[in-house]
C-alpha positions in Angstrom: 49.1 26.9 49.4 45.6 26.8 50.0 44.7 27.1 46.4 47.1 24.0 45.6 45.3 22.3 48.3 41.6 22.6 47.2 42.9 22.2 43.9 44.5 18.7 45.1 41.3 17.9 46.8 38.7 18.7 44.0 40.7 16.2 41.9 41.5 13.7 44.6 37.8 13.2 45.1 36.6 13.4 41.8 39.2 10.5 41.0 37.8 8.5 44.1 34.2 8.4 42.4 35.8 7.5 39.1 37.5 4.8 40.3 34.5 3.0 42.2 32.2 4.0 39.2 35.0 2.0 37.2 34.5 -0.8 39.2 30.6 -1.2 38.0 32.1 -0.8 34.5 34.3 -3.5 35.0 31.6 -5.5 36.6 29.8 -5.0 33.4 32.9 -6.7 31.3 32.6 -9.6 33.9 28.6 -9.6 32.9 29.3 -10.3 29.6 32.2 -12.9 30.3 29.3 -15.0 32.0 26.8 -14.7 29.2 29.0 -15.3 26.5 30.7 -18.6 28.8 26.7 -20.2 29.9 24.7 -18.7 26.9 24.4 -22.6 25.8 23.7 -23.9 29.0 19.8 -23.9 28.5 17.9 -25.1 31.9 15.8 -28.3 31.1 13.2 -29.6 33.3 14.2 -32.8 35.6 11.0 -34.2 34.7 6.9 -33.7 33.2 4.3 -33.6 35.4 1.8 -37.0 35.1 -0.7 -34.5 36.2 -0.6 -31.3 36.4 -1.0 -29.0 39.5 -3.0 -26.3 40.0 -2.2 -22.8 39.5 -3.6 -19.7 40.5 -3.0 -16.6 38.8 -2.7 -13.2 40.1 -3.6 -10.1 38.7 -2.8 -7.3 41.0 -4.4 -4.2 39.6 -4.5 -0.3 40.8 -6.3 1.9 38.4 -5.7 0.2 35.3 -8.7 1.5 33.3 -7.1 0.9 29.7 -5.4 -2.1 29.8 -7.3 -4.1 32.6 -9.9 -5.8 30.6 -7.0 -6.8 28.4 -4.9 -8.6 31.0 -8.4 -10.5 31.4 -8.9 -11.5 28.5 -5.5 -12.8 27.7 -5.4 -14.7 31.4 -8.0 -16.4 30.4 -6.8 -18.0 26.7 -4.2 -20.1 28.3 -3.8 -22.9 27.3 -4.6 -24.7 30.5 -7.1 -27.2 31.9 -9.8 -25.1 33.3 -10.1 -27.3 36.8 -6.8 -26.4 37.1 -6.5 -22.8 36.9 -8.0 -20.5 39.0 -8.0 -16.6 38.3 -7.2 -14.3 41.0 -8.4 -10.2 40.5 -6.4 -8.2 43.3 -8.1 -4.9 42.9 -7.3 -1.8 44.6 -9.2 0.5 42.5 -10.5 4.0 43.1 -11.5 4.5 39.6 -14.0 2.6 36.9 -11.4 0.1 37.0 -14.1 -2.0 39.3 -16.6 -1.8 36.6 -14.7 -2.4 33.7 -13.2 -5.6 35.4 -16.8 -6.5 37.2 -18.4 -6.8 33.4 -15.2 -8.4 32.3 -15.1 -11.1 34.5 -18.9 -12.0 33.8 -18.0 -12.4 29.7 -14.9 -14.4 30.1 -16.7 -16.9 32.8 -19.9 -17.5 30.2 -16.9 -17.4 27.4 -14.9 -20.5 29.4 -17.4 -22.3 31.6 -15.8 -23.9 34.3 -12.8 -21.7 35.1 -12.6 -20.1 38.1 -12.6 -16.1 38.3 -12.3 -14.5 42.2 -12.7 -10.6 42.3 -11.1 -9.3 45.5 -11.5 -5.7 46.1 -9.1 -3.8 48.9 -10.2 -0.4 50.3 -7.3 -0.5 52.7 -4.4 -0.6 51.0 -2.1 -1.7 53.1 1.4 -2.8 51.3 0.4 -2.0 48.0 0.8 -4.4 45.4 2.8 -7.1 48.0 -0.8 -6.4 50.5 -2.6 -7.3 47.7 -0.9 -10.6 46.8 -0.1 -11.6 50.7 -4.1 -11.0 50.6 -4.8 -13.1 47.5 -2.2 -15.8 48.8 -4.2 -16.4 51.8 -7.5 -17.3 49.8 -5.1 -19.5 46.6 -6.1 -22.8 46.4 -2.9 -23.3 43.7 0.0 -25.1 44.7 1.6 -22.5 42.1 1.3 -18.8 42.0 1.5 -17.1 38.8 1.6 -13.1 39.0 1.1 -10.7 36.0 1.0 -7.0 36.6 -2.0 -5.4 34.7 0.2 -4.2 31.5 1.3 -7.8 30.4 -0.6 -10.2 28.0 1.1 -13.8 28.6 1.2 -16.0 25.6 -1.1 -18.9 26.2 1.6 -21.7 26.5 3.3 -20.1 29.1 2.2 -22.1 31.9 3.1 -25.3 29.8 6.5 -24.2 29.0 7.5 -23.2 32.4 5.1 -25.4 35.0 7.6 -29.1 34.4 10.6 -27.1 36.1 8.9 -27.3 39.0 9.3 -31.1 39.0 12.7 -30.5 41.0 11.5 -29.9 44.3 14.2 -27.2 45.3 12.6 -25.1 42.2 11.2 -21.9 44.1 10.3 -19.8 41.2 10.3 -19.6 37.3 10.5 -16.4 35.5 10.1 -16.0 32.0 11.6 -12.6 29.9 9.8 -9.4 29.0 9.0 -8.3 25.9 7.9 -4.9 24.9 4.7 -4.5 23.1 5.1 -1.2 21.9 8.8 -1.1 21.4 8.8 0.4 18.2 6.1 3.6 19.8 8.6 6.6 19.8 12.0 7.1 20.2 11.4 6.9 23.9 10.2 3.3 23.9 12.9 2.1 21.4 15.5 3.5 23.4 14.0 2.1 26.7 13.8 -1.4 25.1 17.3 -1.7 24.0 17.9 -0.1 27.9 16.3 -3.2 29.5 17.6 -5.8 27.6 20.5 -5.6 28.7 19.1 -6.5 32.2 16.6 -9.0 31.0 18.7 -11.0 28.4 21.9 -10.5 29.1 22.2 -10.0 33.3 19.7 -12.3 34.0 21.0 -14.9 31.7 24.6 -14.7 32.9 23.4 -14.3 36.7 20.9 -17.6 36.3 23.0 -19.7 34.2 26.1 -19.3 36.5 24.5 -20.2 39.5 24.4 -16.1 40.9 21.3 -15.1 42.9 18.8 -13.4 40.2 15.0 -11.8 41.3 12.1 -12.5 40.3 10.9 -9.4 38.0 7.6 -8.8 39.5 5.3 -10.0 37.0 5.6 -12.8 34.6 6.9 -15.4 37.1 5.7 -18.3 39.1 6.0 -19.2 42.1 5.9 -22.4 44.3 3.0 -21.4 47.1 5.4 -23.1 50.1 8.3 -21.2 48.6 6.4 -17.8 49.4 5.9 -18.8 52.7 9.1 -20.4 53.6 10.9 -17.5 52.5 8.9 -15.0 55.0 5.7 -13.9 52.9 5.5 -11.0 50.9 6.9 -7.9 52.9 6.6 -4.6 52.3 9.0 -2.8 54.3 10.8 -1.9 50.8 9.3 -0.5 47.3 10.3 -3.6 45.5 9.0 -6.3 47.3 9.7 -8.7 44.3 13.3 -8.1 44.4 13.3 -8.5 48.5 11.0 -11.9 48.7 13.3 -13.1 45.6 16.7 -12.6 47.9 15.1 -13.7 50.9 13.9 -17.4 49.2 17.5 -18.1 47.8 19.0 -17.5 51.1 16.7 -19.8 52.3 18.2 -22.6 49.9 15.5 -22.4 47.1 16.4 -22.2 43.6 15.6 -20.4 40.5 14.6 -20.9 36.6 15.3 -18.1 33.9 13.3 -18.9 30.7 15.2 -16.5 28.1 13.2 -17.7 25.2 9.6 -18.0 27.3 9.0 -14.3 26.4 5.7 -12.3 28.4 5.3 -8.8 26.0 4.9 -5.6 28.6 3.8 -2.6 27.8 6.5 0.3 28.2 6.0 3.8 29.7 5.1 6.0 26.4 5.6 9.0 28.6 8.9 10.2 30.2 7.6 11.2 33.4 5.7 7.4 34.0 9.4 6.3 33.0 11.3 8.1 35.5 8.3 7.2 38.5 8.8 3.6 37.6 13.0 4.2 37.6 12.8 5.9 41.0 10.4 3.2 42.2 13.2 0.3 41.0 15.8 2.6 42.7 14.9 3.6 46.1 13.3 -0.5 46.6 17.1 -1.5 45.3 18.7 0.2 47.9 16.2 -0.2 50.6 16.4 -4.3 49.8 20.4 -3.4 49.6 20.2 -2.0 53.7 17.4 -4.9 54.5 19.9 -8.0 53.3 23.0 -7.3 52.3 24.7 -7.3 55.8 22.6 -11.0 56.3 24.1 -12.2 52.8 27.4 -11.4 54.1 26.7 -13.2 57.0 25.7 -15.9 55.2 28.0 -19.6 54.1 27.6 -18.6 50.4 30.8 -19.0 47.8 32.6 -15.3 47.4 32.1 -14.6 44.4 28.5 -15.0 44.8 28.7 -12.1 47.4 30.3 -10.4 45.7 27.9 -10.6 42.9 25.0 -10.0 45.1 26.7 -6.9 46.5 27.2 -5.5 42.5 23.3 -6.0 42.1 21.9 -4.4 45.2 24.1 -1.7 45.0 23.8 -0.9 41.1 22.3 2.0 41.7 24.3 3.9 43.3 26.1 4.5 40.1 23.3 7.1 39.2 24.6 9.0 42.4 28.3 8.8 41.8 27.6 9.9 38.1 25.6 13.0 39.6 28.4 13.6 42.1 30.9 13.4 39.6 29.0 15.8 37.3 29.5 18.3 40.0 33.1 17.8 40.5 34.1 17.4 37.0 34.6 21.6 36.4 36.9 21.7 39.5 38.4 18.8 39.2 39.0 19.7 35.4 40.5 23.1 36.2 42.9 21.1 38.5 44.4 19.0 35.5 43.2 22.0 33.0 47.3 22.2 31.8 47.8 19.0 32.5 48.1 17.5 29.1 48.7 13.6 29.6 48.2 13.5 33.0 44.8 15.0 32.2 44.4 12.3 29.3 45.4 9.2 31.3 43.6 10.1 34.8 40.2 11.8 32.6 39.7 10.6 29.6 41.0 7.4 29.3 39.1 6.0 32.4 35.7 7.8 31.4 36.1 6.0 27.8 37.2 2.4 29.0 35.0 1.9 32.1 31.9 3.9 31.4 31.5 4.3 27.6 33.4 0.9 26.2 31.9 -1.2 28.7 28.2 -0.5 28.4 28.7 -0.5 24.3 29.8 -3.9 24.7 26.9 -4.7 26.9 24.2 -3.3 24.6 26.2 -5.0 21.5 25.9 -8.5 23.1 22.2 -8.0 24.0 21.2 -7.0 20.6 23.8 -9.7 18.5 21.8 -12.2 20.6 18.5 -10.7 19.8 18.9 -9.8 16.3 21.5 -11.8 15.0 21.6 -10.4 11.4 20.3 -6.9 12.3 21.9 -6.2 15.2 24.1 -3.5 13.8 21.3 -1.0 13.0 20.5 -1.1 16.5 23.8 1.3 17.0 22.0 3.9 15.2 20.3 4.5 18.9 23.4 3.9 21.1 23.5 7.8 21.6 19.6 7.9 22.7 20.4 5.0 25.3 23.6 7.1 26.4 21.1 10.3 26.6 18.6 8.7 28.5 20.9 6.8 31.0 22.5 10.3 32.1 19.4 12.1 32.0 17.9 9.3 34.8 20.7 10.4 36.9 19.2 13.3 39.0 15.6 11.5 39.2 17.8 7.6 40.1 20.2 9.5 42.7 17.2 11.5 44.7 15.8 7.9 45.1 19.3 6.6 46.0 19.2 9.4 48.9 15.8 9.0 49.9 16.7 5.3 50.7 19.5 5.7 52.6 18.2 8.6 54.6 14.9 6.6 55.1 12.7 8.7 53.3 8.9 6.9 53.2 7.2 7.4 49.9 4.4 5.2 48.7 3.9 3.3 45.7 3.2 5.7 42.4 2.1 3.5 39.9 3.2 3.8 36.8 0.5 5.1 34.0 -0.1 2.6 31.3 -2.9 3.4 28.4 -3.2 0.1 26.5 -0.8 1.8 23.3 -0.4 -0.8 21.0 0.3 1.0 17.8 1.9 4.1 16.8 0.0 7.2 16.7 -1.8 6.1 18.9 -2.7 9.1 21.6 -2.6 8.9 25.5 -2.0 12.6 26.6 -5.7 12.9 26.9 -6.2 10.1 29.3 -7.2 10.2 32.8 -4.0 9.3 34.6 -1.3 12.2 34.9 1.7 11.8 36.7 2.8 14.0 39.7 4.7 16.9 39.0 8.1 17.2 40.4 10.8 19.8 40.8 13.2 17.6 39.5 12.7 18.6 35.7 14.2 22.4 37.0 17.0 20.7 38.6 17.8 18.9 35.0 17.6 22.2 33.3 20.1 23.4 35.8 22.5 20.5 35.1 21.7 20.9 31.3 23.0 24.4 31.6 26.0 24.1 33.8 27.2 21.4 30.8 26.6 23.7 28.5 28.8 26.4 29.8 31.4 23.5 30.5 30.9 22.7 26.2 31.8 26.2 25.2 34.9 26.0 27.9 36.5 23.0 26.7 35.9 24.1 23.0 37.6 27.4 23.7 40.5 25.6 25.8 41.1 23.1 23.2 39.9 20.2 25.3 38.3 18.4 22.0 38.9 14.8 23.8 36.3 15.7 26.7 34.2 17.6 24.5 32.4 14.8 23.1 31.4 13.1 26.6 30.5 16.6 28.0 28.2 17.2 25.0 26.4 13.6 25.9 25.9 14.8 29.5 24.5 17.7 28.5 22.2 16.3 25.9 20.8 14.0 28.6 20.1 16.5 31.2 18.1 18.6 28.3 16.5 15.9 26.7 14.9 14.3 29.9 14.3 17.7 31.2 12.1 18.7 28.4 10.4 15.5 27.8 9.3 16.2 31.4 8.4 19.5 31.2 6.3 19.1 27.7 3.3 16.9 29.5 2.3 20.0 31.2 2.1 22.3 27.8 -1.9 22.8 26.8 -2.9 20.0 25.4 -4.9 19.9 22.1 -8.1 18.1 20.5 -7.2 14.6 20.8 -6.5 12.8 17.9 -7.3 9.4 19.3 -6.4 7.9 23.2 -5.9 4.8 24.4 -8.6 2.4 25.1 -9.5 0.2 27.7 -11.2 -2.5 25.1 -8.3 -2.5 23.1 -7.7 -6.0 20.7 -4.6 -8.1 21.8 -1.6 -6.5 20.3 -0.1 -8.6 17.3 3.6 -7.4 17.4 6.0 -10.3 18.5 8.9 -8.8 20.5 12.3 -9.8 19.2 13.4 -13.6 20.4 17.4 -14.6 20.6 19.4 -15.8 17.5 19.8 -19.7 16.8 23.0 -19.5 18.6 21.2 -18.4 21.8 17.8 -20.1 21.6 16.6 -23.2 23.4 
């Protein structure tokens, strides 16, 4: 009796996860439904400015020896009257990050005469990137604020594109859509490209255009100055501070602009354990901004499904923890059903396939159809290495997850960038190394137990599983060892990033005709 029991239990639970992991699948069906119903409902400015404001722009920067100067130098091409811009450097250095932007600053202010360049340099830092921007926000003398993180080069017509939306006075913020500079790197970078698009074409989009709540992305946004203020400041009680101030301003009754065709390139992590830092950073501030607001959005006169909506968003990452959870219980559980033939089929496999697998294939197929319109289908060539790289993010995503909710404090680990711009291009001999972690052993454990659980469905005849179980395994092994291989000796460098590096020429991919403004 007890054995029936547990038995009962192992799968009871198991199918409890599945199902609310089902529901974020078919969230992501619901996703698509809204970008595919608004995609033609491009936001148009009420009206152009006679003359226009002023805007400060700030550049909050921590240890950015490689691609500093470059952010500089790109700042200060836009195409912008010079009495109207000024330039704010937020630097927390430790590093010859001061120096590099010291001598910077002095070419590009004989280069434009007139504009205005203010270095501030923090040795308390206090909040981290959102104490360095409530510093800077004190000292702007912009009625606009617009924020680039130190691994961006805007386009210089940026501020023209974007600035006339702010003719409608209930206009809070305007972000405009990354690209990725070094997409085409490595496999890493291609795979982590085709990863975020779905959030910043396709989510965004369908979240902007259908009246959701959406946040501001941290860099390659403006702001209105009173907007900031109205809304509370910049706080940093949370690890994503952009996310929290975005939240708190549309509460407040402010709107927002999402430019889908005003595209800022980014530089992506080259490295998998500055990925995973910048995943558990996005993470642990999702759910900390998810304990900080939701109850108050709740609380709030907003339509339901708006709530609702807002609820799916904050609490997206949970799914990382349920998928861990799930990896435990899926042995037990499996044993439970093992003779179980349909039952096994339609309670296992079916659900798995339809909610999990289907519905973020259909996500990454309407991102990429509306990015590449012609070429889109050699983009499912890396479907498996986006599959691989979500699972494998699942140990790293659900410690952050926990750390949240148990009210953990961790501070803000920066994410390496090394100006890469080109393939071959070599950054294992630079000067920032990540932190080493524990977490690659617990991956090789996973990696393991999954492949154990690949020779026991192969020998039971469970070929239906066998395919998801080898992708679970492959992503445990693959982000394992990409994590473990930054520590091997390293060799004579064949070349390293530099921090005087030209302004990359690569255009990131724009939306189809169908899409486009």
């Amino acid at each position: 009796m007890s054995a029936i029991f547990g038995s009962s239990a192992w799968t009871v639970c198991y199918l409890v996860l599945l199902l609310c992991l089902s529901v974020y699948g078919v969230h992501r069906y619901w996703i698509v439904y809204l970008f595919l119903k608004n995609r033609r409902h491009v936001p148009r400015p009420a009206a152009r400015f006679v003359e226009l404001p002023a805007v400060t722009v700030q550049l909050p920067i921590f240890n950015e020896r490689y691609v500093a100067e470059r952010l500089l130098r790109a700042v200060c091409q836009l195409d912008y009257p010079a009495d109207k811009l000024e330039i704010q450097v937020l630097d927390d250095s430790t590093d010859d990050t001061q120096e590099i932007l010291t001598q910077a600053i002095a070419v590009e202010a004989a280069r434009r005469p007139g504009l205005a360049i203010h270095y501030l340099h923090r040795t308390d830092r206090t909040g981290f990137k959102a104490g360095a921007l409530e510093c800077g926000l004190r000292a702007a003398r912009g009625e606009f604020i617009f924020i680039l993180d130190a691994d961006f080069v805007p386009r210089p017509g940026l501020l023209r594109a974007a600035i006339d939306f702010f003719t409608d006075p209930m206009v809070g913020m305007v972000q405009s859509r990354w690209g990725h500079l070094n997409r085409t790197y490595s496999l890493l970078t291609r795979a982590q490209a085709m990863f975020l698009d779905s959030h910043f074409l396709l989510e965004q989009t369908a979240r902007s255009r259908s009246g959701r709540f959406f946040n501001f992305n941290g860099t390659a946004g403006i702001w209105r100055k009173t907007c900031i203020e109205a809304a509370g400041g910049w706080q940093h009680d949370t690890l994503t501070e952009d996310l929290d101030l975005s939240y708190r301003a549309q509460l407040a009754g402010w709107q927002f602009v999402y430019l889908t065709n005003v595209v800022t390139p980014g530089e992506l992590p080259v490295d998998m354990n500055g990925f995973k830092n910048q995943q558990h950073r996005w993470a642990k501030g999702s759910i900390q901004t998810c304990k900080k607001l939701l109850p108050r959005i709740w609380r709030a006169p907003l339509p339901l499904a708006l709530k609702v909506e807002a609820t799916m968003h904050l609490t997206s990452y949970f799914c990382h923890l349920i998928l861990l959870v799930l990896c435990v219980l899926l042995m037990p559980a499996g044993a439970a059903l093992e003779h179980g033939g349909w039952l096994r089929f339609c309670l296992f496999d079916l659900p798995i396939f339809f909610a999990g697998w289907v519905s973020t294939v259909v996500v990454h197929i309407c991102t990429q159809r509306a990015l590449h319109r012609h070429s889109w289908p050699r983009q499912l060539l890396l479907f498996p290495m986006v599959f691989i790289l979500g699972v494998g993010l699942a140990v790293n995503n659900a410690k952050a997850v926990l750390e949240a909710l148990f009210n953990r404090e961790s501070g803000f680990v920066r994410t390496p960038k090394y100006g890469i711009q080109r393939r071959r291009q070599g950054w294992r001999h630079a000067a920032y190394r990540p932190l080493k972690s524990i977490l690659p052993a617990v991956e090789l454990a996973f990696a393991a137990y999954f492949t154990y659980f690949c020779v026991h469905a192969a020998v039971q005849g469970q070929y239906s599983t066998l395919p998801f179980i080898v992708l679970l395994q492959a992503g445990f092994c693959y982000v394992a060892f990409c994590s473990l291989s930054q520590w091997l000796p390293r060799w004579p460098a064949s070349g390293s990033g530099s921090a005087h590096a030209a302004l990359p020429s690569a255009e990131p991919p724009t939306p189809s005709s169908e899409f486009a403004a």
